[in-house]
N, CA, C and O atoms as CSV, one atom per row, in Angstrom:
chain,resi,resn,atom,element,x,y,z
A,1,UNK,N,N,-5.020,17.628,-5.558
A,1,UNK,CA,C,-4.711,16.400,-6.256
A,1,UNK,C,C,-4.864,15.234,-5.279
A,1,UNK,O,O,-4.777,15.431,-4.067
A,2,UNK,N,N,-5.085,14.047,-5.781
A,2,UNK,CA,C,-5.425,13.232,-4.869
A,2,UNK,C,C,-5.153,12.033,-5.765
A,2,UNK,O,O,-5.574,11.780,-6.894
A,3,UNK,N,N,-4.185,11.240,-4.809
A,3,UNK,CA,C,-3.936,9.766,-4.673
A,3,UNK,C,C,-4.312,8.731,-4.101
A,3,UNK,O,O,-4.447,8.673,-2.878
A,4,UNK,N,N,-4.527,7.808,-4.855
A,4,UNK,CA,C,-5.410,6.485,-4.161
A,4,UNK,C,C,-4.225,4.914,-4.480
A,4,UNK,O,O,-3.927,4.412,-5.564
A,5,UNK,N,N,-3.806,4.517,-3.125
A,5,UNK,CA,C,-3.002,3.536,-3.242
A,5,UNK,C,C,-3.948,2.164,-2.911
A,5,UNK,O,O,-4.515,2.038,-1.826
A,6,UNK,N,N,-4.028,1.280,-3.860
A,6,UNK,CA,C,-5.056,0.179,-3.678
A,6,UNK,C,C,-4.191,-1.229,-3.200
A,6,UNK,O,O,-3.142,-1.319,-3.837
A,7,UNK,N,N,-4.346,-2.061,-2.470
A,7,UNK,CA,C,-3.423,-2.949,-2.312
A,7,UNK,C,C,-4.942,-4.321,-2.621
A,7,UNK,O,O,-5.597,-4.460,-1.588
A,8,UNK,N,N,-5.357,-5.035,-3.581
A,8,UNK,CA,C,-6.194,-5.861,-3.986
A,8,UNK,C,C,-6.487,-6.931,-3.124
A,8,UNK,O,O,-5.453,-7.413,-2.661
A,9,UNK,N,N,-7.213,-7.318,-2.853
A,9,UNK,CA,C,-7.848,-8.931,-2.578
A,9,UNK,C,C,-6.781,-9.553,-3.431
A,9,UNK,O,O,-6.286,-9.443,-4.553
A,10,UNK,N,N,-6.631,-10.598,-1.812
A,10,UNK,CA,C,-5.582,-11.726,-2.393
A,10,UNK,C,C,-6.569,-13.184,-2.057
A,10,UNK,O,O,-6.788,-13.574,-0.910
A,11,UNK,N,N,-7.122,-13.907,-3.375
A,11,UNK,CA,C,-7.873,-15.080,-2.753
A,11,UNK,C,C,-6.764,-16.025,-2.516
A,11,UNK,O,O,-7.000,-17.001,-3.228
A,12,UNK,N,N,-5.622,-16.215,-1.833
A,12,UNK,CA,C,-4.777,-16.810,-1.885
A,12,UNK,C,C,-3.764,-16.451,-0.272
A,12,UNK,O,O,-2.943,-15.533,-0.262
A,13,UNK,N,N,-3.977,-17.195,0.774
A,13,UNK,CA,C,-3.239,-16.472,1.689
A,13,UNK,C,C,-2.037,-17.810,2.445
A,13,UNK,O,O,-2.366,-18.735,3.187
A,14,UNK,N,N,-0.842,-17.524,2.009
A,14,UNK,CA,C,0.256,-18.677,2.784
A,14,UNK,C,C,0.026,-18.461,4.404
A,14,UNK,O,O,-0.012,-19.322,5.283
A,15,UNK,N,N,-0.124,-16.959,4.517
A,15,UNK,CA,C,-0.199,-17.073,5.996
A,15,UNK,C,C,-1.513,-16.946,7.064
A,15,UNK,O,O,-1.467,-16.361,8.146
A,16,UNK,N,N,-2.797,-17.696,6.446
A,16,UNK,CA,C,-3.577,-17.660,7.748
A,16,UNK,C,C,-4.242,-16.409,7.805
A,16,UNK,O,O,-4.354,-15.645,6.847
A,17,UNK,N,N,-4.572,-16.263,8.665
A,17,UNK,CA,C,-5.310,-15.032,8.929
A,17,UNK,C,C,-4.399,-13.718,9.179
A,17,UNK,O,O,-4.834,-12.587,9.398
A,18,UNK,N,N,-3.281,-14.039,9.115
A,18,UNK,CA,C,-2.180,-12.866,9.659
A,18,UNK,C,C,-2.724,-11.448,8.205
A,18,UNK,O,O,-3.359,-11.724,7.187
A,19,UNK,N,N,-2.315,-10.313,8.524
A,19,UNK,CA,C,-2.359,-9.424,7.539
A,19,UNK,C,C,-1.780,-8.807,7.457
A,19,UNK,O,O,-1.329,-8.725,8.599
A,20,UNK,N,N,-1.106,-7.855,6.666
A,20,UNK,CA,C,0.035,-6.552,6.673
A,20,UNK,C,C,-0.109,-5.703,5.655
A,20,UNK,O,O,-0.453,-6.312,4.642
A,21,UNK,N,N,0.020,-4.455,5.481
A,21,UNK,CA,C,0.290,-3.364,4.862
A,21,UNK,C,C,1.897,-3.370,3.799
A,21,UNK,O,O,3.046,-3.281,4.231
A,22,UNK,N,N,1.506,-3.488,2.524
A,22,UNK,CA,C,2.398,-3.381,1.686
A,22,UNK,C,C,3.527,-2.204,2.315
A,22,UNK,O,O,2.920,-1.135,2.375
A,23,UNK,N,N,4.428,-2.102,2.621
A,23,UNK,CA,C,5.443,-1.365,2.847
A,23,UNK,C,C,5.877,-0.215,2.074
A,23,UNK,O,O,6.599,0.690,2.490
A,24,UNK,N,N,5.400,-0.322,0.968
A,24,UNK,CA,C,5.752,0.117,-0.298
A,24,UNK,C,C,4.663,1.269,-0.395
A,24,UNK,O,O,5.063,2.099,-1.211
A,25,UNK,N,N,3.499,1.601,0.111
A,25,UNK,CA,C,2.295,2.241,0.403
A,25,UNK,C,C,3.201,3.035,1.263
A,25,UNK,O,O,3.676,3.936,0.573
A,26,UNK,N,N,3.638,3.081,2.471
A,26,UNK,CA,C,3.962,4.168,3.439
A,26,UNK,C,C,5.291,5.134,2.393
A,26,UNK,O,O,5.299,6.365,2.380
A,27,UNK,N,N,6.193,4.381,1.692
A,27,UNK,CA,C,7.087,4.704,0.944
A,27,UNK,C,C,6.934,6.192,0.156
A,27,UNK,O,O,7.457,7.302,0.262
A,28,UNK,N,N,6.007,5.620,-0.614
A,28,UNK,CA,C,5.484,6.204,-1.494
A,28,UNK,C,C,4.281,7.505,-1.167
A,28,UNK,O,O,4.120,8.530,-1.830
A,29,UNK,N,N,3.662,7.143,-0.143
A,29,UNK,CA,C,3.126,8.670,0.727
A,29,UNK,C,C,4.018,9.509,1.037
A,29,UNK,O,O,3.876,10.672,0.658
A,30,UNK,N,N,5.225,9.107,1.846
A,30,UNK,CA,C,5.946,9.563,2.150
A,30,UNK,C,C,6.812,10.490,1.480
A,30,UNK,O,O,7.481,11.228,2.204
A,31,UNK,N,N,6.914,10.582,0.389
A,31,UNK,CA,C,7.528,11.081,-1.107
A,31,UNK,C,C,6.445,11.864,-1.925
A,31,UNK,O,O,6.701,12.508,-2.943
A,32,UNK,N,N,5.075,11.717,-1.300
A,32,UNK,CA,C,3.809,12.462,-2.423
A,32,UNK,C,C,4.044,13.307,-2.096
A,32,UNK,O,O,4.254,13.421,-0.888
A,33,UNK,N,N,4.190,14.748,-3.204
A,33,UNK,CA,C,4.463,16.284,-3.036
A,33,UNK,C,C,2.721,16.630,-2.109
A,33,UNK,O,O,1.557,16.366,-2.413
A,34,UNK,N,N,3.523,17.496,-0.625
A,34,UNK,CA,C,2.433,17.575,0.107
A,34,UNK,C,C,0.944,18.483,-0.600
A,34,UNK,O,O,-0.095,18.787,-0.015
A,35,UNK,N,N,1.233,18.664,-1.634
A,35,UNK,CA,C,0.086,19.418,-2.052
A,35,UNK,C,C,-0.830,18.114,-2.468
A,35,UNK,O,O,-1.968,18.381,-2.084
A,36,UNK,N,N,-0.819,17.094,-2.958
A,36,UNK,CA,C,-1.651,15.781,-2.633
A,36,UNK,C,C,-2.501,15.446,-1.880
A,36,UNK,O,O,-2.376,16.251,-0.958
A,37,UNK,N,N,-3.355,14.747,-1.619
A,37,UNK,CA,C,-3.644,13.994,-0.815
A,37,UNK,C,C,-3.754,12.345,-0.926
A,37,UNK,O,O,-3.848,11.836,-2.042
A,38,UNK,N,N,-3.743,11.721,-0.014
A,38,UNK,CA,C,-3.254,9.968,-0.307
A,38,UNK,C,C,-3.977,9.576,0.675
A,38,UNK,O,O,-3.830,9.897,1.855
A,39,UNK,N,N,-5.074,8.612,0.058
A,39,UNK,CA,C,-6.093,7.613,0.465
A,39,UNK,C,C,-5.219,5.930,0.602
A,39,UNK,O,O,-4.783,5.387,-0.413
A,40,UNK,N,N,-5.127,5.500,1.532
A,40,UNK,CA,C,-5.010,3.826,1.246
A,40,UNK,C,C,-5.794,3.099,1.603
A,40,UNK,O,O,-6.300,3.159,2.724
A,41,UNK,N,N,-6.152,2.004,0.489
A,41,UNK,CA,C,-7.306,1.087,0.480
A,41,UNK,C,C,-6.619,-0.213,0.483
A,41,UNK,O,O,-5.857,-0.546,-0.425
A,42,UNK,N,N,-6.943,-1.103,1.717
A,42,UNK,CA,C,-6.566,-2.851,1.860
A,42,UNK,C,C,-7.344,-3.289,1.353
A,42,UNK,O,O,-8.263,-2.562,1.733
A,43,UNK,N,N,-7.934,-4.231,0.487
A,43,UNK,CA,C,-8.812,-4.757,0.107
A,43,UNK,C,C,-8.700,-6.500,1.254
A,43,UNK,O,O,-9.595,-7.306,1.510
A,44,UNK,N,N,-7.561,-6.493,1.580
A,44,UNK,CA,C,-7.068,-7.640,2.749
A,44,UNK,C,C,-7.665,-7.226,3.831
A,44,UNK,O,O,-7.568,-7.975,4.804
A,45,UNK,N,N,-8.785,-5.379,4.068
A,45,UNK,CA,C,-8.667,-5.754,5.051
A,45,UNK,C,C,-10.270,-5.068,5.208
A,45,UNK,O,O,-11.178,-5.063,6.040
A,46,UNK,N,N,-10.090,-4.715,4.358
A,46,UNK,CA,C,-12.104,-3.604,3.751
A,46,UNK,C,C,-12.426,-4.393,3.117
A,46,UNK,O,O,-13.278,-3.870,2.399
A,47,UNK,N,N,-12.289,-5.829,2.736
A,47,UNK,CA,C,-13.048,-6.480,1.708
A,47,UNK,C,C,-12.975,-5.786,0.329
A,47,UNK,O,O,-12.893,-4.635,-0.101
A,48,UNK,N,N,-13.041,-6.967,-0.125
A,48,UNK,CA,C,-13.446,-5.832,-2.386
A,48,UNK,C,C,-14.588,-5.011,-2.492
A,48,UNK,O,O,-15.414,-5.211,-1.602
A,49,UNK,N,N,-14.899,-4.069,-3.394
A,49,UNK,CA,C,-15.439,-3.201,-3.196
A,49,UNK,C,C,-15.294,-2.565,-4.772
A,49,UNK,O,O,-14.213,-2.649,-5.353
A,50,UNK,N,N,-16.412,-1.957,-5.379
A,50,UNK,CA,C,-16.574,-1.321,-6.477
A,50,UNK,C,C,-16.060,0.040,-6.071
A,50,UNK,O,O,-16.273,0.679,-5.040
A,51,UNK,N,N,-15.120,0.407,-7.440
A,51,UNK,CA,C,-14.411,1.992,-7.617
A,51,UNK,C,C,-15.155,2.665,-8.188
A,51,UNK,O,O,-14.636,3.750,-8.449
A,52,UNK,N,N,-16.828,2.512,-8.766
A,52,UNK,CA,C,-17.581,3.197,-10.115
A,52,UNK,C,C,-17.349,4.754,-8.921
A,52,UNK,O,O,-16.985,5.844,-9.362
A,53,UNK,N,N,-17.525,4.606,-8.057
A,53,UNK,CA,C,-17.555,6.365,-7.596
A,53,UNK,C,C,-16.223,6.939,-7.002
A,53,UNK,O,O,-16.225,8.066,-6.507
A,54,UNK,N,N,-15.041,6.145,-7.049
A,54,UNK,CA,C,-13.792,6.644,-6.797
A,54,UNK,C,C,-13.096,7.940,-7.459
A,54,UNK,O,O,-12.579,8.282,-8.522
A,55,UNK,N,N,-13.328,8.332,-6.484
A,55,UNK,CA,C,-12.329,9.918,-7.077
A,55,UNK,C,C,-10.835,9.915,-6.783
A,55,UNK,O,O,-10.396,9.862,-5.634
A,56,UNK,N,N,-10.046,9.975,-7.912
A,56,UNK,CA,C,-8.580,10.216,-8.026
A,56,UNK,C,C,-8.356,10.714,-9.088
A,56,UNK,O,O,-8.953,10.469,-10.136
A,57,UNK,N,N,-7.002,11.864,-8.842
A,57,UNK,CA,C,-6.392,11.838,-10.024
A,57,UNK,C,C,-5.150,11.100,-10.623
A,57,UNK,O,O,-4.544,11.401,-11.652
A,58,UNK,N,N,-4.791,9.631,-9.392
A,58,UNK,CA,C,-3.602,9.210,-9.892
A,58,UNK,C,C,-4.121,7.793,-8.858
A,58,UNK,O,O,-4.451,7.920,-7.679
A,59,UNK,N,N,-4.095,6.476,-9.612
A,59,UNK,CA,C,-4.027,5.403,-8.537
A,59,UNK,C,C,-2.857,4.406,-8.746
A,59,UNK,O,O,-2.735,3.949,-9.882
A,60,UNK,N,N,-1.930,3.989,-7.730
A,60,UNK,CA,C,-1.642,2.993,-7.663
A,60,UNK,C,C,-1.801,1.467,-7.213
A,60,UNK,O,O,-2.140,1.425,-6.031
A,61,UNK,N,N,-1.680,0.378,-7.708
A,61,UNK,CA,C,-2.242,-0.696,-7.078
A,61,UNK,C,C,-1.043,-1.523,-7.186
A,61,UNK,O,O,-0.358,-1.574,-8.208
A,62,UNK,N,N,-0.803,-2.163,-6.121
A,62,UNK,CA,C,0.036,-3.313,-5.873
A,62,UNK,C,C,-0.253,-4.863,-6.307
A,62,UNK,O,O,-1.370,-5.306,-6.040
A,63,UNK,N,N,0.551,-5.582,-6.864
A,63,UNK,CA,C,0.310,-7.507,-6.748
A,63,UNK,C,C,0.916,-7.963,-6.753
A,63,UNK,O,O,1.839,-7.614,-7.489
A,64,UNK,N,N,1.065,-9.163,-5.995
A,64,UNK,CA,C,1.734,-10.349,-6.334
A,64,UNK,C,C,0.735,-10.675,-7.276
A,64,UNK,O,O,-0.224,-10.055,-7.737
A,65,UNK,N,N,1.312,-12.071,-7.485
A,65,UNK,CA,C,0.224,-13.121,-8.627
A,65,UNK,C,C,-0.588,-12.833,-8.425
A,65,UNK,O,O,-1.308,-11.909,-8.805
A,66,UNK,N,N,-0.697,-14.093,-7.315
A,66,UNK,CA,C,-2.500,-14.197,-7.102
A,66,UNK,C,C,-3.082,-12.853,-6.759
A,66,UNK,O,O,-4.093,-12.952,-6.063
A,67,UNK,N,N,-2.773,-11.805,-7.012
A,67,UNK,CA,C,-4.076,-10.487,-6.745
A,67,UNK,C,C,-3.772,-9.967,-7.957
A,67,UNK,O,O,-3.819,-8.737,-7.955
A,68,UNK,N,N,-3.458,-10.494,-9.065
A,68,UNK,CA,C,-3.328,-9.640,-10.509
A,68,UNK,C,C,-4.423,-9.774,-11.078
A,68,UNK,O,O,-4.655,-8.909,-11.922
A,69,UNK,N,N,-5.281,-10.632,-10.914
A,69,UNK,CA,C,-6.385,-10.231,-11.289
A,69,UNK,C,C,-7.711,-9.535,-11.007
A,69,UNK,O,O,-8.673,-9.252,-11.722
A,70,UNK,N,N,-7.469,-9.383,-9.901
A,70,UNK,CA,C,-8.595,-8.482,-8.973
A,70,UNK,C,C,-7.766,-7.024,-9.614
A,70,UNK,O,O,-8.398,-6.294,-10.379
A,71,UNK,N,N,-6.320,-6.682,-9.234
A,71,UNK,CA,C,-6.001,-5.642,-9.705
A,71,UNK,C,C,-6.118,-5.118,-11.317
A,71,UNK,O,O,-6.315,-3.949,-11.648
A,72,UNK,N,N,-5.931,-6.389,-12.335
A,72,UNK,CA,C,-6.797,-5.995,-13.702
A,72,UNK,C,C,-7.836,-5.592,-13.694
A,72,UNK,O,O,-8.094,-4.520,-14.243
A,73,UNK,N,N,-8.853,-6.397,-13.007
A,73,UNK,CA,C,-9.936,-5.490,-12.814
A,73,UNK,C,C,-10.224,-4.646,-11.934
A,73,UNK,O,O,-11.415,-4.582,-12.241
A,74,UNK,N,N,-10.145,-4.023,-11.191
A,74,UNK,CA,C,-9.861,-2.831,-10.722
A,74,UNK,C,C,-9.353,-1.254,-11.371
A,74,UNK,O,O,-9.807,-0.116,-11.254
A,75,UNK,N,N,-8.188,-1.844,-12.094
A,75,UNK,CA,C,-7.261,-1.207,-13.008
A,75,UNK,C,C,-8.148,-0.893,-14.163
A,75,UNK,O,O,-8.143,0.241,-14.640
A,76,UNK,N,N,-9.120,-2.101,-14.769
A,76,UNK,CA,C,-10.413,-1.646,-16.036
A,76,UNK,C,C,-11.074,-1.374,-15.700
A,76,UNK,O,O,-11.936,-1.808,-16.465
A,77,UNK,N,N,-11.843,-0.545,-14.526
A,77,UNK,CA,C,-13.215,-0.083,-13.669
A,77,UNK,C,C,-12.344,1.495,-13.827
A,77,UNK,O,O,-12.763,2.491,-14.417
A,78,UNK,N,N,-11.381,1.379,-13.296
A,78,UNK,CA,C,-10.581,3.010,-13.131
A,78,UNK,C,C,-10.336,3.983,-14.760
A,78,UNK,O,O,-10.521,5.070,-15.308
A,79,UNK,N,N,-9.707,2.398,-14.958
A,79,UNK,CA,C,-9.121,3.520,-16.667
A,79,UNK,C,C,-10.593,3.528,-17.741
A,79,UNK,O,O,-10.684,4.372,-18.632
A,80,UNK,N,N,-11.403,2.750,-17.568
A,80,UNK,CA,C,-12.580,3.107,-18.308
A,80,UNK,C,C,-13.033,4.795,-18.037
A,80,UNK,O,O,-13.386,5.638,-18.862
A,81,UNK,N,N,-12.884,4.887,-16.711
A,81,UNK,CA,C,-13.256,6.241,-16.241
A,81,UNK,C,C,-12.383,7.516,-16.410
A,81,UNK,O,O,-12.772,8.501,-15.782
A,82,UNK,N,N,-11.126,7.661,-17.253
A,82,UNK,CA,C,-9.905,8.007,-17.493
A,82,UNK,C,C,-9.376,8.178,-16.454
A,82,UNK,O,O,-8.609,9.132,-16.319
A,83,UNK,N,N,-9.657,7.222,-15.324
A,83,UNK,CA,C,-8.130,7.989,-14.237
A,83,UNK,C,C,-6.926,6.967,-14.800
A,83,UNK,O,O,-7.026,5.852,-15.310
A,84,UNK,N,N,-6.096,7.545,-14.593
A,84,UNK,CA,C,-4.464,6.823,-14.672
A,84,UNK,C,C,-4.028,5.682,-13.889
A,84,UNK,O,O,-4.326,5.812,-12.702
A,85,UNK,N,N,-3.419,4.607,-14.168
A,85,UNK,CA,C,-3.471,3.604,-13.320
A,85,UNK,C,C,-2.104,3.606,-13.316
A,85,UNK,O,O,-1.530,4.020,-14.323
A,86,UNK,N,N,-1.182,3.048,-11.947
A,86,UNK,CA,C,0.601,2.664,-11.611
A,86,UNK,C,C,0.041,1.477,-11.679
A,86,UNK,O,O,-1.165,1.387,-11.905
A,87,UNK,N,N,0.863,0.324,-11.485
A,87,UNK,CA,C,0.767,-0.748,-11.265
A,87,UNK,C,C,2.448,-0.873,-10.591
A,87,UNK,O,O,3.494,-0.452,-11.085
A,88,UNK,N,N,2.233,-1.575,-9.361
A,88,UNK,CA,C,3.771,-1.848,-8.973
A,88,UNK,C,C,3.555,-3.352,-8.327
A,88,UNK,O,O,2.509,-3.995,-8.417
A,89,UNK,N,N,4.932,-3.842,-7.559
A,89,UNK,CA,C,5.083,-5.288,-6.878
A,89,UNK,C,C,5.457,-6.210,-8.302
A,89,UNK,O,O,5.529,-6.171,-9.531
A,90,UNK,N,N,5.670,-7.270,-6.782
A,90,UNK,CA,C,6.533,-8.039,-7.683
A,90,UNK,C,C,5.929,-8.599,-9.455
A,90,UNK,O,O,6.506,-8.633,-10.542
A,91,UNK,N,N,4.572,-8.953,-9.030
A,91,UNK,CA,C,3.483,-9.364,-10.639
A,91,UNK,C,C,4.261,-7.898,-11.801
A,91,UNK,O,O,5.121,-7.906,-12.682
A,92,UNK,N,N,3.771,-7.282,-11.449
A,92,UNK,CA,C,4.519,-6.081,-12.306
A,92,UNK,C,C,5.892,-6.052,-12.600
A,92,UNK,O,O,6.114,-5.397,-13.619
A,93,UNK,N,N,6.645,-6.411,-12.203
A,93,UNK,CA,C,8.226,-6.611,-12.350
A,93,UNK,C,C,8.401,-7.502,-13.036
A,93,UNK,O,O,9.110,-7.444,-14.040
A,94,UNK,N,N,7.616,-8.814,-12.530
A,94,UNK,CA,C,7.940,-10.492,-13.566
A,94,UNK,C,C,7.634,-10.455,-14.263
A,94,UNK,O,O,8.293,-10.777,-15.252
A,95,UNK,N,N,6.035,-9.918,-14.361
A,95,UNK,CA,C,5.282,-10.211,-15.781
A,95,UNK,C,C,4.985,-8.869,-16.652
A,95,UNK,O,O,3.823,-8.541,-16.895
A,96,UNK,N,N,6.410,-7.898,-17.236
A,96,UNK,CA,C,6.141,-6.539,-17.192
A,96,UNK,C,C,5.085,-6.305,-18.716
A,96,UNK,O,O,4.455,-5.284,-18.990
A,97,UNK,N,N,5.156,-7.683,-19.594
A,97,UNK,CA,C,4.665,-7.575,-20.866
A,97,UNK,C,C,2.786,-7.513,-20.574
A,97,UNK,O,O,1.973,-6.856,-21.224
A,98,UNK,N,N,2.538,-8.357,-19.484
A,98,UNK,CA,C,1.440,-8.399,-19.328
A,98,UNK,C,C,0.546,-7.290,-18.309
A,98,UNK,O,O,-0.527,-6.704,-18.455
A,99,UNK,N,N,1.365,-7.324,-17.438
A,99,UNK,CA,C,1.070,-5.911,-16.751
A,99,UNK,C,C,0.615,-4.433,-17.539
A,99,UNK,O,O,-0.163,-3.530,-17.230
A,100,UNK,N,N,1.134,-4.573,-18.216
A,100,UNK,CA,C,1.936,-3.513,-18.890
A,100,UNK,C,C,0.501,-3.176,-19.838
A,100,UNK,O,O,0.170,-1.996,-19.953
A,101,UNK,N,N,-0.170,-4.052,-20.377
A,101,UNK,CA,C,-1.848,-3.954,-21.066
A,101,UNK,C,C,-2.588,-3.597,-19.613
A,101,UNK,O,O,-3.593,-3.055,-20.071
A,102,UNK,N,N,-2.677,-3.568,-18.856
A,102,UNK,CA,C,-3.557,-3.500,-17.704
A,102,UNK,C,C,-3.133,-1.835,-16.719
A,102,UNK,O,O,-3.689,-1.579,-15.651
A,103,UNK,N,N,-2.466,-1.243,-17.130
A,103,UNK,CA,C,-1.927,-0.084,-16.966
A,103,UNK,C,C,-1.310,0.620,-17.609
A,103,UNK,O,O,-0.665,0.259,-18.593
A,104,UNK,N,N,-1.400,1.994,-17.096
A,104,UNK,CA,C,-1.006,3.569,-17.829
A,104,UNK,C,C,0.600,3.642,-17.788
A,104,UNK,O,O,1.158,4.141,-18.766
A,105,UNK,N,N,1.693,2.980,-16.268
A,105,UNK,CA,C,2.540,2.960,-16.733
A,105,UNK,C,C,3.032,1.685,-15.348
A,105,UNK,O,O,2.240,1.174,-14.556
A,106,UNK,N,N,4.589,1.431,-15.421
A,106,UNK,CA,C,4.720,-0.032,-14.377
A,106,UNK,C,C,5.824,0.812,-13.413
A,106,UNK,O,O,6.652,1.617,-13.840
A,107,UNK,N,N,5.638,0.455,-12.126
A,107,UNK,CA,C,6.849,1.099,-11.589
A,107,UNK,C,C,7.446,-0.822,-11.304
A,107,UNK,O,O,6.758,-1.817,-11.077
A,108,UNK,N,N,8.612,-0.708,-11.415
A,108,UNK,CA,C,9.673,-2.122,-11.436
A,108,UNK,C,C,10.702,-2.065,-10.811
A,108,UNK,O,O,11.519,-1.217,-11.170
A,109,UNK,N,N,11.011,-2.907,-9.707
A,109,UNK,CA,C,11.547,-3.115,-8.843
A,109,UNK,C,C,11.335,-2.346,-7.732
A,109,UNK,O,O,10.278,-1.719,-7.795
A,110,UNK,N,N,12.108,-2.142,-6.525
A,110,UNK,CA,C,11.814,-1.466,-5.705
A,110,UNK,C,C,11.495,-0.373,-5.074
A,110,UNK,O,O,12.291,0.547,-5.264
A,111,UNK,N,N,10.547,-0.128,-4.339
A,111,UNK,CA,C,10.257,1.602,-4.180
A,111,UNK,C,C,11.147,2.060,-3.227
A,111,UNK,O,O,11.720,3.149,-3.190
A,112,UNK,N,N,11.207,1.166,-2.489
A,112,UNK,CA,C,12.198,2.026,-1.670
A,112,UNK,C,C,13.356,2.851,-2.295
A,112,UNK,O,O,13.885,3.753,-1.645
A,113,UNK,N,N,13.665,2.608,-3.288
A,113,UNK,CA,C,14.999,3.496,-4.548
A,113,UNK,C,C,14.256,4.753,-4.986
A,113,UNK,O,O,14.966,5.661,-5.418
A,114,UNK,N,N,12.869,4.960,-4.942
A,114,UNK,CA,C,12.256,6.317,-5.111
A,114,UNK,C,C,12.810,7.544,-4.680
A,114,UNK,O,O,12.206,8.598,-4.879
């Protein structure tokens, strides 16, 4: 089985060139039953990039705002292909009505409570 944690292109950066790893990515590996395997993709840090040949059987993707739409689309490149889409972060928590069309299911509020 195999997991793919996507963290999207943010065209939007408060801080400069600085970069970081969603926190919430190590969390959540950390907890995948070891029979898994778990890919993580920065798009902050691999550039965007087409999923048409992505193999998973389970993806999650992270957003704030400004990357909810790279992650919609992302999220409609995947589920066209029937893989399953998470959607988590804060965009997913605020906006759970809208999220919520753009994915299979929402994880809300914090992972660290996993």
């Amino acid at each position: 089985m195999r997991l793919v944690l996507i963290n999207p292109r943010n065209p939007v950066s408060l801080y400069g060139e600085y970069l970081w790893q969603p926190l919430a990515f190590g969390y959540v590996a950390a907890v995948t039953p070891p029979h898994w395997t778990v890919e993580l993709i920065d798009e902050q840090v691999e550039g965007a990039r087409d999923y048409g040949g992505l193999e998973a059987d389970l993806v999650g993707l992270t957003a704030f705002t400004t990357q909810a739409p790279r992650a919609y689309e992302i999220a409609a490149q995947l589920r066209s292909r029937g893989i399953p889409v998470v959607m988590g972060g804060i965009h997913a928590s605020l906006v759970q009505d809208e999220a919520a069309q753009h994915a299979d299911a929402l994880f809300i509020g914090e992972c660290e409570t996993l």
